[in-house]
C-alpha positions in Angstrom: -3.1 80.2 34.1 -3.6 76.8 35.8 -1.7 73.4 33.8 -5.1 72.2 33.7 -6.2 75.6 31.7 -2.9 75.1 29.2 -4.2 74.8 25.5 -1.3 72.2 23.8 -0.8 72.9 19.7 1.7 70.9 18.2 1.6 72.7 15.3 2.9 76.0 17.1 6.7 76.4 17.3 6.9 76.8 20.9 4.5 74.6 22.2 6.5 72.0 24.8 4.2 68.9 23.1 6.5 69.4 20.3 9.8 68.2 22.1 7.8 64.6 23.0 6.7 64.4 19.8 10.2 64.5 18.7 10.8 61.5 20.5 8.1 59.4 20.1 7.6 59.8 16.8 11.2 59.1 16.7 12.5 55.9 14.8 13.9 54.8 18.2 11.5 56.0 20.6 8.4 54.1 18.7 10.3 50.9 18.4 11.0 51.1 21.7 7.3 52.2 23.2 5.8 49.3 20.7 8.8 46.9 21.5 7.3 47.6 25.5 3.7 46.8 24.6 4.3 43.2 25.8 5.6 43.5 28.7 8.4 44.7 31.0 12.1 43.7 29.6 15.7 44.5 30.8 17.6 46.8 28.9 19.7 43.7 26.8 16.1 42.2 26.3 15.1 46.0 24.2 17.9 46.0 22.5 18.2 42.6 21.0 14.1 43.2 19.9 15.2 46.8 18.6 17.6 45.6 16.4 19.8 47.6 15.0 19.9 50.7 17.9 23.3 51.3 19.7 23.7 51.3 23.8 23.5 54.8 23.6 20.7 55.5 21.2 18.7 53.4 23.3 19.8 54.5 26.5 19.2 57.9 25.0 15.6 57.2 24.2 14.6 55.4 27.1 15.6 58.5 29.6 13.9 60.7 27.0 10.4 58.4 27.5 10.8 58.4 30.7 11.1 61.9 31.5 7.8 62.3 29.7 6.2 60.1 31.7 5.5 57.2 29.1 8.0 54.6 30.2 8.9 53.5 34.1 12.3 52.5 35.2 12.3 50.2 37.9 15.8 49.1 39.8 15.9 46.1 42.0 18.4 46.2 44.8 20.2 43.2 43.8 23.5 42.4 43.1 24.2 43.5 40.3 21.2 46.2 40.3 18.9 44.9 37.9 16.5 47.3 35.9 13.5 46.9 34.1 11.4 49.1 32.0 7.7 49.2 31.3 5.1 51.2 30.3 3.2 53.9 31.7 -0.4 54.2 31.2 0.4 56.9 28.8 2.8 55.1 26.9 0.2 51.9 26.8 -2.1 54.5 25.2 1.0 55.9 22.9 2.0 52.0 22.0 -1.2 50.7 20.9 -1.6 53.9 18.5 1.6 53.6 17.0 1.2 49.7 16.8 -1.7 50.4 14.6 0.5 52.7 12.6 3.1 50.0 12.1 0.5 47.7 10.9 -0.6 49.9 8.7 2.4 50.9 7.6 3.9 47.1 6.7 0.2 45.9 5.2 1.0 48.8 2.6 4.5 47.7 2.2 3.3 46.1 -1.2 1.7 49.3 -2.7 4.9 51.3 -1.4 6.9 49.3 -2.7 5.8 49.7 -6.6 5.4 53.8 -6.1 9.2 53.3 -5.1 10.4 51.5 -8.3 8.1 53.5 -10.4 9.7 56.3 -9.0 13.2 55.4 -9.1 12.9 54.2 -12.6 11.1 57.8 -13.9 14.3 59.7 -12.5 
């Protein structure tokens, strides 16, 4: 069976989408691919605009991304070696997608918000 000919079901236990999903859909890894949509930043730059995520975490993450093809690395042969990250056209296509998810997510904020309390205050 040719890659091309590969059938990809996220919803089977051994499919090898599963292992990407895990970290894009991660808390880290779609703060970081959204954080990306605007441009190409140094790894300080991500991690001031991820707030909140450690060196490693983010160091982590970005490898992960990058192995799966939705983030580039790029080191300039200065000195010090400076690096930049950007994204792939895959992880443009990822970003925007999860962008709208993020909208969505903080426009329902207010609704949320109520089921929480009226949650919290039945228990």
């Amino acid at each position: 069976m040719s890659f091309e000919e590969l059938v990809f079901d996220v919803f089977a236990r051994n499919c090898t989408s599963r292992p990407v999903m895990d970290t894009v859909a991660s808390r880290w890894g779609i703060l970081s691919l959204v954080a990306l949509q605007d441009g190409t930043h140094r790894f300080n730059e991500l991690r001031r605009r991820v707030d909140g995520v450690s060196e490693k975490m983010l160091s982590q993450t970005l490898h992960a991304l990058e192995r799966d093809g939705l983030v580039l690395r790029t080191v300039q042969s200065t000195i010090p070696p400076r690096v930049e990250y950007s994204l792939t056209d895959a992880g443009r296509r990822i970003a925007t997608k999860l962008t709208e998810l993020i909208e969505l997510l903080e426009a329902s904020m207010p609704d949320i918000s109520v089921a929480q309390a009226r949650y919290d205050e039945a228990r």
